[in-house]
PAZAPA-4460 file (N, C-alpha, C; in steps of 0.05 Angstrom, whole numbers, plus 32768, in hexadecimal, padded with zeros to 4 digits):
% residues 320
    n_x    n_y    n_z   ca_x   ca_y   ca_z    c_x    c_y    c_z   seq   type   mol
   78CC   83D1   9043   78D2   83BC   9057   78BB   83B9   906B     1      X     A
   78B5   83CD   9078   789B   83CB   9086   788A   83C9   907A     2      X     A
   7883   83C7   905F   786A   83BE   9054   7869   839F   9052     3      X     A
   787B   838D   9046   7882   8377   9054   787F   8363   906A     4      X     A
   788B   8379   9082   7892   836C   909E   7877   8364   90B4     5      X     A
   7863   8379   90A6   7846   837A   90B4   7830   836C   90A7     6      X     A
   7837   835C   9093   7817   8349   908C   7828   8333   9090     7      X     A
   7843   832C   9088   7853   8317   9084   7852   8310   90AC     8      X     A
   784C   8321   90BA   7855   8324   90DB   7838   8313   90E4     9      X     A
   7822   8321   90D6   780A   831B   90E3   77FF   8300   90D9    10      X     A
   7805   82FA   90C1   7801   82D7   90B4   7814   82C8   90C8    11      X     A
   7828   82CE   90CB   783A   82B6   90E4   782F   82B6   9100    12      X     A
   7827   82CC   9106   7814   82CB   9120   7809   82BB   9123    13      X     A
   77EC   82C4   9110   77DE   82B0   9109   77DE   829C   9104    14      X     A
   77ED   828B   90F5   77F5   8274   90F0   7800   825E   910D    15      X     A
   7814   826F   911E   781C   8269   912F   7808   826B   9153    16      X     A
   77FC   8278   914D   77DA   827F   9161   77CF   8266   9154    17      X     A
   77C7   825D   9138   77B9   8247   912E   77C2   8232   913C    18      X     A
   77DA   8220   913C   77E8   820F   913F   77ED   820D   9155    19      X     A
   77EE   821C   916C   77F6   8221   9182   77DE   821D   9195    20      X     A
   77BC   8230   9179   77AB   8223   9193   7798   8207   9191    21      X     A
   77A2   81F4   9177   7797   81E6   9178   77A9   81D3   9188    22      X     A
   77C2   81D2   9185   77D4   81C8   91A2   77CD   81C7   91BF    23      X     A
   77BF   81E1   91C4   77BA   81E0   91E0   779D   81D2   91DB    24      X     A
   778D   81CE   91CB   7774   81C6   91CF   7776   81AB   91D5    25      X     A
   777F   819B   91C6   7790   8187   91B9   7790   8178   91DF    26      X     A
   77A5   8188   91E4   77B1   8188   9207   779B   8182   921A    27      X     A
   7782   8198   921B   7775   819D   922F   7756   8183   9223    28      X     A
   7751   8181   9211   7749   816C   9209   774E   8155   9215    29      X     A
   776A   8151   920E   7777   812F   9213   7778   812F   9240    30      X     A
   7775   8146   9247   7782   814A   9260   775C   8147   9274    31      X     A
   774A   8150   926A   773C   8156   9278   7717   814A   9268    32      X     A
   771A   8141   925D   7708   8131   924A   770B   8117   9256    33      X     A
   76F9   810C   9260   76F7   80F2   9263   76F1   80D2   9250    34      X     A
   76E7   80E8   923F   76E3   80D0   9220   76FE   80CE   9214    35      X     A
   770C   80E2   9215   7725   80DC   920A   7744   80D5   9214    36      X     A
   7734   80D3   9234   7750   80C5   923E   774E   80A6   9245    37      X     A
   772E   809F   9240   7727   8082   9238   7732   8074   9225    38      X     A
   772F   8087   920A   7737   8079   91EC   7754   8073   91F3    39      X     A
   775F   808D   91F8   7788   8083   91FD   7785   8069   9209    40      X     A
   777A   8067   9224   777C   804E   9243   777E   8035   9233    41      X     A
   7766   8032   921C   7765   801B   920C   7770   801C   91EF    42      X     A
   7781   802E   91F0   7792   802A   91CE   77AE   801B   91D8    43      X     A
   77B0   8010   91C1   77CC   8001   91C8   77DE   801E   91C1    44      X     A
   77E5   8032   91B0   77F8   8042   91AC   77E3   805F   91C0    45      X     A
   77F2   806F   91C7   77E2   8086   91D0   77F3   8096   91B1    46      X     A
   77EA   8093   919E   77E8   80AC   918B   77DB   80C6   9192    47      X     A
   77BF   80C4   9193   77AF   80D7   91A0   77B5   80DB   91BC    48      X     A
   77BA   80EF   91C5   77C3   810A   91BE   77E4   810B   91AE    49      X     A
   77F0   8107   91B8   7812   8107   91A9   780D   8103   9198    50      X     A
   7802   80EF   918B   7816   80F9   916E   7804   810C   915E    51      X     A
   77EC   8114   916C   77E9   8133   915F   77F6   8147   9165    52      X     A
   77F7   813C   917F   780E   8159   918E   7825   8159   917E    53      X     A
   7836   8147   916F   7852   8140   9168   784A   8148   914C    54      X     A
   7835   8143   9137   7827   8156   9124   782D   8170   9124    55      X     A
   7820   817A   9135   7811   819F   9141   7839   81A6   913C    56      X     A
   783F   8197   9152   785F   81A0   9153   7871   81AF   913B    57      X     A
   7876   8196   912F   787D   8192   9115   7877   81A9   9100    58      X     A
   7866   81AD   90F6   7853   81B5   90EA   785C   81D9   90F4    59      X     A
   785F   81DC   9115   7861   81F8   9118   7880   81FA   9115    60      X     A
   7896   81E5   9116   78AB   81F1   9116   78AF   81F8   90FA    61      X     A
   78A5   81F1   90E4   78A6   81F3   90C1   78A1   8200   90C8    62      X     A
   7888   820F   90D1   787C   822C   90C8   7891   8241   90CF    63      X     A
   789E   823A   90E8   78A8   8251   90EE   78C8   824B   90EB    64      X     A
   78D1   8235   90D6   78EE   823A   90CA   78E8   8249   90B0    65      X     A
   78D3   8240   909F   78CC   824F   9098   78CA   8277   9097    66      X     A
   78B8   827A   90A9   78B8   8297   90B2   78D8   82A5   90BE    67      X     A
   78EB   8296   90BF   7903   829C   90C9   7915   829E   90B1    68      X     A
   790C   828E   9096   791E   8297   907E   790B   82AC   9071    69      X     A
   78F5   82AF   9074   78E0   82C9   906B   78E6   82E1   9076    70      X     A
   78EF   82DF   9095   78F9   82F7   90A1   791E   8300   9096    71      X     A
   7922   82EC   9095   794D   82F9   9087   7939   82FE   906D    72      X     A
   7920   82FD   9058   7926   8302   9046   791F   8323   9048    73      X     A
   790E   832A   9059   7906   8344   9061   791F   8356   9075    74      X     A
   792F   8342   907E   7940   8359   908D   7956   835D   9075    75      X     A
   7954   8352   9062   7972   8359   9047   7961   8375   9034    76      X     A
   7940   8378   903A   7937   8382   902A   792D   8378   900A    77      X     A
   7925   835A   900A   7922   8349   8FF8   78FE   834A   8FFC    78      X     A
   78F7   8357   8FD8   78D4   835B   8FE0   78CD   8342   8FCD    79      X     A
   78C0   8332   8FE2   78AE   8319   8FC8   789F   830C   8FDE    80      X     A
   788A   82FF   8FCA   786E   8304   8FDF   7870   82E8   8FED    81      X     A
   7859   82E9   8FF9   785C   82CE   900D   7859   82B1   8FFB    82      X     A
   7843   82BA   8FEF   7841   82A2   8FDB   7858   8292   8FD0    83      X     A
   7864   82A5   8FC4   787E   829C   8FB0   788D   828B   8FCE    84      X     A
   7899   829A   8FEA   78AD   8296   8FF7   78A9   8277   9001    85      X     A
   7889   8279   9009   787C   825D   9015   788C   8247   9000    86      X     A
   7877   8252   8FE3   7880   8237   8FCE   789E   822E   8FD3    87      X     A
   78B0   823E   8FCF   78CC   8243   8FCD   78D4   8234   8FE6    88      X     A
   78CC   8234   8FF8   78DC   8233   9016   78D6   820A   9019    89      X     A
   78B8   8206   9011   78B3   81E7   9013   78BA   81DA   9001    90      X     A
   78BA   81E3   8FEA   78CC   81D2   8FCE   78EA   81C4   8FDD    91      X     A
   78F5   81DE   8FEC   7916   81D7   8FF3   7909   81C4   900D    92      X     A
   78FC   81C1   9016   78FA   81B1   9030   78FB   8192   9020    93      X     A
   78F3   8192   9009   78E8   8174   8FF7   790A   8175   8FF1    94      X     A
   7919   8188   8FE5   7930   817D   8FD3   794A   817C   8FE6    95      X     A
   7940   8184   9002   7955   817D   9011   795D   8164   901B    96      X     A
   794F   814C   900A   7953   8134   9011   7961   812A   8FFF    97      X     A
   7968   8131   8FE7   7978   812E   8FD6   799B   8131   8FDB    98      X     A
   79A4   8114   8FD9   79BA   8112   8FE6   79D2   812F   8FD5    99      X     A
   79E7   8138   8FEB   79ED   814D   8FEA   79E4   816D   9000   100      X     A
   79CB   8168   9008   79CE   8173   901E   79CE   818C   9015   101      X     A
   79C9   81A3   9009   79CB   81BE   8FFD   79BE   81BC   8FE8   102      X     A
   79A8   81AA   8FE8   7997   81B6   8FCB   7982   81C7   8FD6   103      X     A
   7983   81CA   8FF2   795F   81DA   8FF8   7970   81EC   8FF0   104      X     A
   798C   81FA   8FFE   7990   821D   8FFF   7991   821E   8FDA   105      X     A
   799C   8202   8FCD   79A7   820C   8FB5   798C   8216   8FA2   106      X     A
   7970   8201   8FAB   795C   8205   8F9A   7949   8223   8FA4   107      X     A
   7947   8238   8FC0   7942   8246   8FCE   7959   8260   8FB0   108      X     A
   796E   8259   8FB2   797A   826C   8FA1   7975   826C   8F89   109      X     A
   7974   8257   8F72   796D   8255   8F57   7953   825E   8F54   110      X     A
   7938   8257   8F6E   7924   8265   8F66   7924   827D   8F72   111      X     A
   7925   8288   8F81   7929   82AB   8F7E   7934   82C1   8F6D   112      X     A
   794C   82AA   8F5F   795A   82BB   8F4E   7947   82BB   8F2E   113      X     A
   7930   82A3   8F2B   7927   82A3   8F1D   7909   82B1   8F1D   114      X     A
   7902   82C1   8F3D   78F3   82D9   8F44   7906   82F4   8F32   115      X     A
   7919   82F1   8F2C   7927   830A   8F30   7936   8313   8F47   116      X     A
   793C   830B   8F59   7947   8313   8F72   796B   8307   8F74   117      X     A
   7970   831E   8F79   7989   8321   8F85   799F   8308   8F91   118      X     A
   79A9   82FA   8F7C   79AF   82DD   8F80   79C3   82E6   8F9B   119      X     A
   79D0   82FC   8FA1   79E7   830A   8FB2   79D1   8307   8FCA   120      X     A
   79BB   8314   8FD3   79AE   8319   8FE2   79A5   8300   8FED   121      X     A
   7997   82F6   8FE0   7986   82D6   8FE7   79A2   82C4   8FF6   122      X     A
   79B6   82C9   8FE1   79C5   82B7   8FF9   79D6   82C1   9012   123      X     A
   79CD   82E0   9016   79DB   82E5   902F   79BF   82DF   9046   124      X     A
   79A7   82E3   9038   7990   82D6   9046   7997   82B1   904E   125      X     A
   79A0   82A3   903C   79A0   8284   9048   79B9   8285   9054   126      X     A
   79CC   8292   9050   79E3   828E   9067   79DC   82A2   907F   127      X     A
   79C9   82B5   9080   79C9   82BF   909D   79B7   82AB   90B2   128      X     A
   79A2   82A0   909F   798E   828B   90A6   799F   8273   90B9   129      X     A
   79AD   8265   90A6   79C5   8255   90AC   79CD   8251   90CB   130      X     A
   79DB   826B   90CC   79F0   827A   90D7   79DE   8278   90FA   131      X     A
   79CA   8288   90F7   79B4   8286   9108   79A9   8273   911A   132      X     A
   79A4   8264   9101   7997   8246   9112   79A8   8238   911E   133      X     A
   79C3   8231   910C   79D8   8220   9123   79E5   8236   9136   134      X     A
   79ED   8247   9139   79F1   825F   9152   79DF   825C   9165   135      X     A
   79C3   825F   9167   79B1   825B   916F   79AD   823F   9184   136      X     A
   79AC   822A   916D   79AD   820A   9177   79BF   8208   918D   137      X     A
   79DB   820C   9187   79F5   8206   9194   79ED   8214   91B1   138      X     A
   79DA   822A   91B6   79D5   823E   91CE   79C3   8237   91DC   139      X     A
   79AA   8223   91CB   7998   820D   91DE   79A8   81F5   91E3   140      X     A
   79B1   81EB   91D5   79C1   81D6   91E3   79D0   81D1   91F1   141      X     A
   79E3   81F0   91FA   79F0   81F3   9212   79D9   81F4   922D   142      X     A
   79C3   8204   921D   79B8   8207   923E   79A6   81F4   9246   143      X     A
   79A0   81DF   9237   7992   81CA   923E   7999   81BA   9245   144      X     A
   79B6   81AD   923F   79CF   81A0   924D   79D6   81A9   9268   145      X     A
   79DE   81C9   926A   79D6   81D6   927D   79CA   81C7   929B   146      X     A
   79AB   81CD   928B   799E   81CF   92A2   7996   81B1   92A4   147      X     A
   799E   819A   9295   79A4   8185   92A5   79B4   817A   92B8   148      X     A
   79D0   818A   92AF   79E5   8181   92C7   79DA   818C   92DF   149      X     A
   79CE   819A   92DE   79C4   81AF   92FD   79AC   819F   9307   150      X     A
   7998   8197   92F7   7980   818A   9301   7984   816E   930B   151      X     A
   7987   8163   92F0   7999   8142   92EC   79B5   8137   92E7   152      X     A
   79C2   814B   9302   79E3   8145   9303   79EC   8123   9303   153      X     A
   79E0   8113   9302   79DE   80EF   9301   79D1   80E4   92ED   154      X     A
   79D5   80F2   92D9   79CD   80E9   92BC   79EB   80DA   92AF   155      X     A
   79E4   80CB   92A6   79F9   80AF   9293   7A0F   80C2   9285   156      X     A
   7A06   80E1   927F   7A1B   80E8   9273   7A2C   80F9   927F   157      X     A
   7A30   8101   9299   7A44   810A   92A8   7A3A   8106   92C9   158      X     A
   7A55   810A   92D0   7A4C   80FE   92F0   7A67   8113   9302   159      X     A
   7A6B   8118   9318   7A82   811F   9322   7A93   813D   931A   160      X     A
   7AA9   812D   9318   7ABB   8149   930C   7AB0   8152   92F3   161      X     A
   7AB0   813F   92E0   7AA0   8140   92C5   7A90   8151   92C5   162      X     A
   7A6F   814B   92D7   7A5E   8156   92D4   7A5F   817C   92DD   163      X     A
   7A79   8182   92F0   7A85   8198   92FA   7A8F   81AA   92DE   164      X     A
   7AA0   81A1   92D4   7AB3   81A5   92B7   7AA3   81AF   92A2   165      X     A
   7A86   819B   929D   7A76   819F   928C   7A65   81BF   9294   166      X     A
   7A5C   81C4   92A6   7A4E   81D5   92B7   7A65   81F1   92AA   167      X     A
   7A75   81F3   92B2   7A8B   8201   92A2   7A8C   8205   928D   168      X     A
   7A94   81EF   9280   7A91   81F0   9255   7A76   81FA   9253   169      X     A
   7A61   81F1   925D   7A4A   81F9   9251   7A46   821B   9251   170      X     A
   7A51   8224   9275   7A4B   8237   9272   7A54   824D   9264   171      X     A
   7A72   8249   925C   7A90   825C   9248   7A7F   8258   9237   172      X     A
   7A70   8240   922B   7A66   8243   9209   7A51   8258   9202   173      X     A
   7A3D   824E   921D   7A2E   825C   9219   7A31   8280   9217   174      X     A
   7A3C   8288   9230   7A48   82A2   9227   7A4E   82AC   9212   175      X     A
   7A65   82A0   9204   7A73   82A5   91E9   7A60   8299   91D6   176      X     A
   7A49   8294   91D0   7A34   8290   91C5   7A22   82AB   91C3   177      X     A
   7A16   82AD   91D8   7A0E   82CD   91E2   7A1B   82E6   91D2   178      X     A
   7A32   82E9   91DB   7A4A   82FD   91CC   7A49   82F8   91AD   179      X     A
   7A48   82E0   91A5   7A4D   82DC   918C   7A2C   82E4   9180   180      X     A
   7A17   82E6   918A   79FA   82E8   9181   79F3   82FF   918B   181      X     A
   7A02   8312   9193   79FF   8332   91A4   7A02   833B   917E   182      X     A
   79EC   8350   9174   79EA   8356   9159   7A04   8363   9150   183      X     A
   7A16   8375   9160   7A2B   837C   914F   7A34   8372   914B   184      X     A
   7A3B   835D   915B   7A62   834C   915A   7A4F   8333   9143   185      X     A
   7A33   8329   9145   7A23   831D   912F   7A2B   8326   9114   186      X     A
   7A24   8348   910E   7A29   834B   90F2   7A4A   8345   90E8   187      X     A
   7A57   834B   9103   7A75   8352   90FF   7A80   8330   90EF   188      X     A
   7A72   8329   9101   7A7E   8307   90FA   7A69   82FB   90E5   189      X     A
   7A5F   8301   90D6   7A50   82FC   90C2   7A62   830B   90A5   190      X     A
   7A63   8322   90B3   7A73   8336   9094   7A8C   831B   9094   191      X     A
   7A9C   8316   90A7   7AB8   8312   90A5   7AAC   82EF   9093   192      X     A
   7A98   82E2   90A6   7A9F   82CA   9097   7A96   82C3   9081   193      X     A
   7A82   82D7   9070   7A75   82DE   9055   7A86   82DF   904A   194      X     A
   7A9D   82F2   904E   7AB4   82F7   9039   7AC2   82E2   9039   195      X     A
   7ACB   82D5   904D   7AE0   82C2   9048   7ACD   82A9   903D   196      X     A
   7AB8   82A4   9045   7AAE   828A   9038   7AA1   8297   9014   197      X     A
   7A9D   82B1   9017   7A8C   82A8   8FF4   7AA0   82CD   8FE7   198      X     A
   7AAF   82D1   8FF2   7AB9   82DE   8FE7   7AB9   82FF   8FE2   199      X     A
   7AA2   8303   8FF3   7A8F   8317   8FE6   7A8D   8326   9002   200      X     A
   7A89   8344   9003   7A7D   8355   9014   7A60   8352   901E   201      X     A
   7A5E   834C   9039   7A44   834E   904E   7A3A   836A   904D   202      X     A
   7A28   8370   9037   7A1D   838E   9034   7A01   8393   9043   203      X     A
   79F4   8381   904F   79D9   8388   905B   79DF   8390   9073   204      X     A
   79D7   83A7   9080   79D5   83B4   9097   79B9   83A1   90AD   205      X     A
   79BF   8392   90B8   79AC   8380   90C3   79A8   8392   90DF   206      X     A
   7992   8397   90E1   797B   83A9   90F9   798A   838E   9118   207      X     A
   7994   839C   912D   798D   8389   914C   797C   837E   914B   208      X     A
   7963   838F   9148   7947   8385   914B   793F   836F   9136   209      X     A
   7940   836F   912A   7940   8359   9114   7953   8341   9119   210      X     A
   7968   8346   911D   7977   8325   9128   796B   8320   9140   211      X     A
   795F   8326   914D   7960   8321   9168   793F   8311   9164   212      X     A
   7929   8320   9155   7918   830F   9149   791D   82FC   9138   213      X     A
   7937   82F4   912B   793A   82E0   911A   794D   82CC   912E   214      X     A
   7952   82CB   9140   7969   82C0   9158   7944   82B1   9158   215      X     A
   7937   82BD   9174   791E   82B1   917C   790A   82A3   9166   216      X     A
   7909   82AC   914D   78F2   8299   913A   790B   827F   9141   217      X     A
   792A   827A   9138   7933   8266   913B   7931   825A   915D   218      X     A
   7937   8261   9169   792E   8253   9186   7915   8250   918D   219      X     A
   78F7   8255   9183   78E8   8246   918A   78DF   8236   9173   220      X     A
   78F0   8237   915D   78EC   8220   9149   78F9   8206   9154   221      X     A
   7913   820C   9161   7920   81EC   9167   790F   81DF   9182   222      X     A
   7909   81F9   9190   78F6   81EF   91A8   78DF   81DA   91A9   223      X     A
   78CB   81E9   9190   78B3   81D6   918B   78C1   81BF   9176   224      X     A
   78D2   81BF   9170   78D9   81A8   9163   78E5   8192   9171   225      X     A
   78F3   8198   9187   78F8   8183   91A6   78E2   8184   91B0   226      X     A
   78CB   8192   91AC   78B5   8188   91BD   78AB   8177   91AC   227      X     A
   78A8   8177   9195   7899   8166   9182   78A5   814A   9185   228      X     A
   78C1   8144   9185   78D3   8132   918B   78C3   811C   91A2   229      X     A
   78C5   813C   91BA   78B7   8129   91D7   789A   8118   91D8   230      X     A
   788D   8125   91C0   7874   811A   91C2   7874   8101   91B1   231      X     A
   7885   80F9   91A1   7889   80DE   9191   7891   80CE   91A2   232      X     A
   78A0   80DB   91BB   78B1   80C5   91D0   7898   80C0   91DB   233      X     A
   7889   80C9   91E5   7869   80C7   91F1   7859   80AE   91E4   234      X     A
   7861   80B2   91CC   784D   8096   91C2   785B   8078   91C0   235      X     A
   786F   807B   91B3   7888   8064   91B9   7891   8052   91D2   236      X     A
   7893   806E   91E0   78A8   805D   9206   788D   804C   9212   237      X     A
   78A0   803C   9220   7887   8023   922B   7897   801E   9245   238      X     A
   789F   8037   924C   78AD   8038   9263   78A5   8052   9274   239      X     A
   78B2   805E   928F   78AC   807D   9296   78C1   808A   9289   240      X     A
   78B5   80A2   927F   78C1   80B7   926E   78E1   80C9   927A   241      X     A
   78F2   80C8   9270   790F   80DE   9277   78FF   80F6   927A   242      X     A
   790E   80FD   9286   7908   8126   9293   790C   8130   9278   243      X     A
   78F6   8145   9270   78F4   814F   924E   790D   8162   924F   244      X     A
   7912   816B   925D   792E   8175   9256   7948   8167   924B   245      X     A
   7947   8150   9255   7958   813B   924C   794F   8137   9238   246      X     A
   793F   8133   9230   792F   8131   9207   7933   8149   9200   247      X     A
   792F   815D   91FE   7929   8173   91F0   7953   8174   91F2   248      X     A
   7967   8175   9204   797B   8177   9201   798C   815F   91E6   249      X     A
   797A   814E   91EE   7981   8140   91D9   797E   813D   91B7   250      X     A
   7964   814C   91B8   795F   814A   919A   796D   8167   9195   251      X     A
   7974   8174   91A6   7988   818B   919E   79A0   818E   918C   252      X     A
   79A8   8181   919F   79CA   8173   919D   79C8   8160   917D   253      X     A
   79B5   814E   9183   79B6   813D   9164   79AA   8157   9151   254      X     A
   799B   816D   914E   798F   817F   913C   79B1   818F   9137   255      X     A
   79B5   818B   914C   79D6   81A2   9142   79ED   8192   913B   256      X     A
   79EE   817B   9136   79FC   8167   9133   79F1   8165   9118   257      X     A
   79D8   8166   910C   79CD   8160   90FA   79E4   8179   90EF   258      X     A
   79D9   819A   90EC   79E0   81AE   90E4   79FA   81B2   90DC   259      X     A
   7A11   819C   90E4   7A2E   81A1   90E7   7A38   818C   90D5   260      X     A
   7A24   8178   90CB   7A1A   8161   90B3   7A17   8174   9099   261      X     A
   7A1B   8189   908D   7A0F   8196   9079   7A04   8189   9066   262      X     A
   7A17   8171   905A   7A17   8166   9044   7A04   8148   9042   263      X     A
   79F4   8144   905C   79E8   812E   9062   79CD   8130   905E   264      X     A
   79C0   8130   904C   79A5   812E   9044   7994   813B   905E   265      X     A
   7984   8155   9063   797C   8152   907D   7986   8146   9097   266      X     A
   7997   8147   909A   799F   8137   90B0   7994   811B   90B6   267      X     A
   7990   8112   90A3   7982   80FA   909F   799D   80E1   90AB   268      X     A
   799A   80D1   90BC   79B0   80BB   90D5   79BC   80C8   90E7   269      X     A
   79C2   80E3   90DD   79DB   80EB   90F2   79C3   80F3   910C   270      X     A
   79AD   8102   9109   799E   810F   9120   7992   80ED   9128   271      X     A
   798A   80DA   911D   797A   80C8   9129   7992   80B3   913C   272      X     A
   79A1   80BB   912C   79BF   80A6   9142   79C5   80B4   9154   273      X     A
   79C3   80CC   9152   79CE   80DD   916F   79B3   80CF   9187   274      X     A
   7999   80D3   9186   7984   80D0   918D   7985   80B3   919E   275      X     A
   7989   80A8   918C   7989   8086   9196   799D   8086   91AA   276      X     A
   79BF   8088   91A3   79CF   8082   91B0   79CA   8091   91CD   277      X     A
   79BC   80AA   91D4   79BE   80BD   91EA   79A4   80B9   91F5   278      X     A
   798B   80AB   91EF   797B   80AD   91FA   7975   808A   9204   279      X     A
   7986   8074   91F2   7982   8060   91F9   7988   8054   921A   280      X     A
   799E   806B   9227   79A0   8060   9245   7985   8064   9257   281      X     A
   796F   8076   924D   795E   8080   9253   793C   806E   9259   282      X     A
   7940   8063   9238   7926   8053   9231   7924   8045   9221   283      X     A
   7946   8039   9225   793F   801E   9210   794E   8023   91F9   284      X     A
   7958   800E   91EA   795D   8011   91CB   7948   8013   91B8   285      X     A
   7938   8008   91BF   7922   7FFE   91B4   7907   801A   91A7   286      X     A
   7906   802A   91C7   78FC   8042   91C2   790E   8050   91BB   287      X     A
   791F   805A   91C5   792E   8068   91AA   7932   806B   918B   288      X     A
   792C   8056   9191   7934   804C   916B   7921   805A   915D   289      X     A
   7902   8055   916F   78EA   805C   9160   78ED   8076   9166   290      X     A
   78EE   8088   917B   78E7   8097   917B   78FB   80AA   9164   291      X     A
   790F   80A8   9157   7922   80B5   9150   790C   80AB   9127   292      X     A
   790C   8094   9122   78FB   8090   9112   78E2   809A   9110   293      X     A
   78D6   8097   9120   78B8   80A1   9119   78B7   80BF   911F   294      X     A
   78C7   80CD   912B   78C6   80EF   912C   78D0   80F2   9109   295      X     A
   78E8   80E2   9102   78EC   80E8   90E2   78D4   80E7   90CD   296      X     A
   78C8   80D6   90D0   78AE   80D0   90C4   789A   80E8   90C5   297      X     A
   7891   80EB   90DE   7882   80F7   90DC   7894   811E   90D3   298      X     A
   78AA   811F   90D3   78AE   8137   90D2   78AC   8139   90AC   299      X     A
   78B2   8125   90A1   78B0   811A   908F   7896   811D   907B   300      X     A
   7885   8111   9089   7866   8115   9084   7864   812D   9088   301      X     A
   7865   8145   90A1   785F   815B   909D   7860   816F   9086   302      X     A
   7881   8167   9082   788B   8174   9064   787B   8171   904E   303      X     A
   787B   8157   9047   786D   8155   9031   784A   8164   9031   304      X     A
   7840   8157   9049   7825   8160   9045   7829   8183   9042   305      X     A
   7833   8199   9048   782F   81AE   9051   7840   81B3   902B   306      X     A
   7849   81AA   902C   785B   81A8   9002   783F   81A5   8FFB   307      X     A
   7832   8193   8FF1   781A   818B   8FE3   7806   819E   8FEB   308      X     A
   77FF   819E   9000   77EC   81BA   9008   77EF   81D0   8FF4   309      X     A
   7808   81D5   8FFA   780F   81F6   8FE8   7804   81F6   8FCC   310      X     A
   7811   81D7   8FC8   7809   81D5   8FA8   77EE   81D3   8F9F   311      X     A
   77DE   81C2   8FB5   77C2   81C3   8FAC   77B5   81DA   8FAF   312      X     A
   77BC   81F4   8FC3   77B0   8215   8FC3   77B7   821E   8FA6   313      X     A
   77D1   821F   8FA9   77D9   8230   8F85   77C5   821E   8F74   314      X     A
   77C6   820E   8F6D   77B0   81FA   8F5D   7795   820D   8F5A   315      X     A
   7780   820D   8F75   7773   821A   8F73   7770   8230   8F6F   316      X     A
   777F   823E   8F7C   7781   8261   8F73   7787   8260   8F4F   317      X     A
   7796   8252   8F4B   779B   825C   8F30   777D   824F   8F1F   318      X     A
   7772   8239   8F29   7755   8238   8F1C   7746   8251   8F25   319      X     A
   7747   825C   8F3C   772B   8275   8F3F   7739   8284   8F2E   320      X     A
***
């Protein structure tokens, strides 16, 4: 297991140090360069910087949903190399658009089991994965809701007693969220709903330390992926921008709205209708629309290109 957890540890670093510092360059570039805050002044779209920044984004939340089903495959004790997991992990990002909604976990399981691996194991790996990310989601979206009623108590979506009530619900959820993602009462309620949903005994002894690193790969995956969101709103609005908390709460809520969709192709209408309807009091119908479209696109394009990549490395390696 530790032979695993330490090259597989230091490639995501790296990867995520990569991505992270061409982001900030990206930033300090567009911020303090005077040739390049000319080109924006006279572009009709400000692409440059956003929608590289909304790129960079993108691009890091794959890597590291990714590295979050690589890590359940190392905390079950599942040995297979990076190569194979990469291939494996972007294939299902392509076939999860295939209506039905469960062909990534279904095609993630047919090819591991066709590694040899533990068809029992691999899927207590995509249901802990699962399990994780919407637990997780549901725990940013309380607190970003949160910390709007407190910041922006005069927002369109609660006002008064309402906005009092909400301040409450948010906070009981959030607690009992907490409790429910505290690692024992986690495994406890994982054994129980394993058995009742597939029948079977929860046999992996899952490390604290290990959920608690697979809790955080999933919260700064949905993070940079509401930031990636904000930076598409950046190129679109032709208006002044909502408080990014109010965006980032929003593409939350539609990401976990997506998650509760199982059977909906990627969350493909349900996350872009949440988007429109909640952000249009904000900036328009008009920008909404796009921005809820053109984040799909490009999240879209990321996939694919980072799919084809893989394929064109194996390509070469198997020529050298």
């Amino acid at each position: 297991m530790s032979k695993l957890k330490r090259p597989s540890g230091m490639l995501f670093l790296r990867v995520v140090l990569f991505f992270s510092g061409i982001g900030i360059c990206v930033f300090l570039i567009h911020k303090y360069l005077p040739a390049f805050q000319t080109i924006e002044k006279f572009s009709d779209l400000p692409v440059y910087p956003h929608g590289l920044l909304a790129f960079i984004l993108f691009t890091l939340h794959v890597v590291l949903v990714f590295y979050a089903w690589h890590f359940s495959l190392i905390l079950v004790e599942i040995e297979v190399s990076l190569k194979n997991s990469v291939g494996i992990f972007l294939t299902s990002l392509i076939t999860r658009y295939i209506p039905g909604g469960v062909w990534h976990l279904g095609s993630r399981l047919l090819a591991m089991s066709r590694l040899g691996k533990s068809t029992y194991l691999v899927g207590i790996t995509l249901f802990l994965e699962q399990m994780a990310a919407l637990l997780v989601c549901i725990l940013l979206t309380c607190l970003f809701f949160m910390l709007e009623l407190f910041f922006f108590p005069d927002t369109v979506f609660v006002s008064g007693q309402i906005s009092l009530m909400s301040k409450i619900v948010g906070l009981v959820a959030g607690c009992g969220l907490l409790i429910i993602l505290y690692p024992p009462f986690f495994r406890r309620s994982l054994t129980w709903l394993y058995k009742r949903v597939k029948k079977q005994q929860f046999k992996p002894s899952l490390s604290s330390q290990g959920l608690y690193t697979l809790y955080g790969i999933h919260a700064l995956s949905l993070l940079v992926y509401a930031l990636g969101y904000y930076q598409v709103l950046c190129i679109v609005v032709e208006q002044a921008m909502p408080p990014s908390l109010i965006v980032i709460g929003v593409v939350l809520l539609s990401t976990l709205l997506g998650f509760l969709a199982p059977f909906v192709p990627g969350g493909i209408g349900i996350r872009e209708s949440v988007i429109v309807v909640l952000l249009m009091p904000f900036v328009g119908a008009t920008d909404a629309t796009a921005m809820a479209l053109l984040g799909r696109i490009v999240i879209v394009f990321v996939e694919f290109i980072l799919f084809f990549g893989v394929i064109a490395s194996y390509q070469v390696v198997s020529h050298d």
